[in-house]
N, C-alpha and C positions, 0 to 999 in steps of 0.2 A: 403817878401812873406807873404800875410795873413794866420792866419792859418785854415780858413774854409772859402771855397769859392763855393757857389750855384749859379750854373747856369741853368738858366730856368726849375728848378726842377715842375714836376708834375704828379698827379694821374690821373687814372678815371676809376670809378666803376659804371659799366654799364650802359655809355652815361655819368653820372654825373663828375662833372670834380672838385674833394675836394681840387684840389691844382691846381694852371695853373700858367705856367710861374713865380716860385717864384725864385727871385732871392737875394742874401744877400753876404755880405763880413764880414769877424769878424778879426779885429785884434787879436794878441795876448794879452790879458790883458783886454779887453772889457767886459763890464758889459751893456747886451745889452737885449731890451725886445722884445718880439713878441704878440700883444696883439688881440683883434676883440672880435665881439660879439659870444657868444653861436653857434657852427655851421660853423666857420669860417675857419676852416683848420687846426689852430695851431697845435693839438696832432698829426696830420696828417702830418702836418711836420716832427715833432719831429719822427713818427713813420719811415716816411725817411729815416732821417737821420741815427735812429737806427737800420734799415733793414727788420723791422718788416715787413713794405709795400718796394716793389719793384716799382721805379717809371717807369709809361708812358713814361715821358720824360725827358730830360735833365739831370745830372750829379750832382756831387760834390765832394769836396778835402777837405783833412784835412793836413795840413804841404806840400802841392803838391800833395798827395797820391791819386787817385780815389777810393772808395770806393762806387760806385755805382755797386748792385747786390751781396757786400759782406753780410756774416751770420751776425747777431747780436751777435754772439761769437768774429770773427773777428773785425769787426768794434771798439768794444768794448775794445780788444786787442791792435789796432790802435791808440786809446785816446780820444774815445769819451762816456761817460758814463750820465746817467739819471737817475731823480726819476720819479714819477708818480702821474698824480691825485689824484686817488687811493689808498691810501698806499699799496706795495708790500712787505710787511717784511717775513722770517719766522716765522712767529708766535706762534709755539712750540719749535723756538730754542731761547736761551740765548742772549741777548744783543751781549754780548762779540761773540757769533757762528755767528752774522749776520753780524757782522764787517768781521769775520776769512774770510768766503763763496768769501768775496770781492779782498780777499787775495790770489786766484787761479792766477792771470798774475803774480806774482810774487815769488812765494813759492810753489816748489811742491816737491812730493815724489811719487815714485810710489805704485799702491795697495800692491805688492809684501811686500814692505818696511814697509807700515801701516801696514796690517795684521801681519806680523813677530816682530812690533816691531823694527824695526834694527834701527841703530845709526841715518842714518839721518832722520829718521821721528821725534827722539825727539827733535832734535837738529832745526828741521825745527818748529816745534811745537810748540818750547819753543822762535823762534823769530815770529812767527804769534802771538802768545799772546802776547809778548811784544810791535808790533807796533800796534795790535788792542788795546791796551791799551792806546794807545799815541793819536789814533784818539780820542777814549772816552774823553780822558780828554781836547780837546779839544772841545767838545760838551757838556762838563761838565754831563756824563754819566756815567762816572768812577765809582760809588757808585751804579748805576742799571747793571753791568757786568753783576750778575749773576739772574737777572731776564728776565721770559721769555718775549718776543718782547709783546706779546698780554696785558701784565700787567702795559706796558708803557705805562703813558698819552699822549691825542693825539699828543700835541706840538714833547713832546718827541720822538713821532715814527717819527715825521715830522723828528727831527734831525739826527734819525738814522738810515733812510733812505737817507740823503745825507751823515751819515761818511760811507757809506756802498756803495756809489756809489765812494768815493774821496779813496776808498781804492783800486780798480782797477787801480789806479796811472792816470786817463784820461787828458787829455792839453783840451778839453772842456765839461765842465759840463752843462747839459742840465737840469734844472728844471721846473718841467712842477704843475703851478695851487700849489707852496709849500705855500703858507697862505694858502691855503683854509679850513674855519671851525676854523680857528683860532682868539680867540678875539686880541683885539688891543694891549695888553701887549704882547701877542706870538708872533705877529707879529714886532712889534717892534723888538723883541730879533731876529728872525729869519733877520732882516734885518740888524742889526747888524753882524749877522756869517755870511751869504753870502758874504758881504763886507771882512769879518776876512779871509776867506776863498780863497776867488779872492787873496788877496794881500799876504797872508801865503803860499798856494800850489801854487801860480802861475799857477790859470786858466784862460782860458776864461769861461764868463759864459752867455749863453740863457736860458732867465725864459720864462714864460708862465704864465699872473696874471691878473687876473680880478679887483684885488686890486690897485687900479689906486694909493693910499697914496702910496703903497712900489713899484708901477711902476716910483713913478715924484721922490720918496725918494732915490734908487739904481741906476737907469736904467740911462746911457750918453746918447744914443739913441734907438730911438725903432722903430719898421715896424708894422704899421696894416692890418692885414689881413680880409677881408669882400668879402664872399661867394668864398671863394677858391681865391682870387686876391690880388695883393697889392694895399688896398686905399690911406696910406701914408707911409711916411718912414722920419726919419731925427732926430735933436734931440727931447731929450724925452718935455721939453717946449714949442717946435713949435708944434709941430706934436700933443700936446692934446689942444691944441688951435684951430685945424684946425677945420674948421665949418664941411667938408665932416664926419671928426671923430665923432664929437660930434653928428650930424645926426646919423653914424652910431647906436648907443651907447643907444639914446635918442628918436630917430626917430624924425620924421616931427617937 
């Protein structure tokens, strides 16, 4: 069974139609890209998947599971988790508090227990700092724990917003545009831990990259998406060869 299977997934926001008919398979273990020009649908997907957007049409599964129309709490739950364009960090919280936040599917206490102190809020407390510790240091973070998110350099928040998404425990990580703004040394490293990552947590992983070096460098195969549609699909060497691509990309 794959473990994420879209079929004919699609939007449309008043007549406009940002996704039509997209459809994808992800094995387990896949390092897989989605790429198009500016405009093309990708985050749109992604918001999909994540529940942000409820689609128009057609469905999809994670392990068999449908998950179409579920919350983005849910889903998320389910094992599928994201970064963002964007960066989304807490940014008046601690390195180490933006790891813990990721730590909700797994570790809880009730308010009752926090406010009072009682045994298992330390006991749970003192194993959330221990495995947000475990993620750090594999992001080689471990030494900014106690600095707040907004005082990490940019590579940095890149990184700490994926141990903050790998700490919700998800079977597919969704990266959406993580070089961007990054020189060619970050990128590098960042292309290195994706890879670290894939093969250590045993995920699946869909990026989202404009950076065609760390799309031909990671990616087995990738899907183009232009103006809501699939233009290609297959591996990542054929498919940026293809003349319709490179139009895309390049125009005329």
């Amino acid at each position: 069974m794959a473990l994420l299977e879209v079929k004919n997934l699609g939007i449309t926001f008043g007549g406009l139609h940002a996704v039509d008919n997209f459809n994808l398979t992800l094995e387990k273990g896949d390092l897989y890209g989605l790429i198009g020009p500016n405009g093309a649908g990708k985050t749109t997907v992604f918001n999909l998947l994540t529940g942000v957007y409820k689609p128009t049409t057609g469905t999809f599964y994670l392990d068999g599971h449908e998950l179409k129309g579920k919350k983005p709490a849910e889903i998320n739950k389910a094992g599928i988790a994201r970064t963002f364009q964007n960066i989304r960090l807490f940014k008046n919280l601690s390195v180490l508090d933006n790891v813990k936040v990721g730590l909700h599917n797994e570790m809880k206490y009730s308010t009752f227990e926090g406010i009072f102190r009682l045994p298992r809020y330390f006991s749970t407390e003192k194993k959330m700092n221990a495995r947000a510790m475990e993620l750090l240091d594999v992001f080689d973070l471990s030494e900014n724990a106690d600095t707040l998110a907004s005082n990490l350099p940019y590579g940095k928040q890149r990184k700490l917003e994926i141990a903050r998404a790998i700490a919700t425990q998800p079977k597919l990580l969704l990266l959406d545009e993580p070089a961007a703004g990054m020189n060619p040394n970050e990128t590098k490293e960042l292309m290195e831990t994706i890879h670290f990552v894939r093969d250590n947590f045993e995920l699946t992983v869909l990026v989202i990259e404009h950076d065609m070096n760390l799309v031909a460098g990671i990616c087995e195969q990738i899907t183009v998406l232009n103006f809501g549609t699939e233009l290609a699909k297959g591996k990542t060497e054929d498919v940026l060869k293809n003349p319709e691509v490179i139009k895309a990309y390049l125009g005329e």
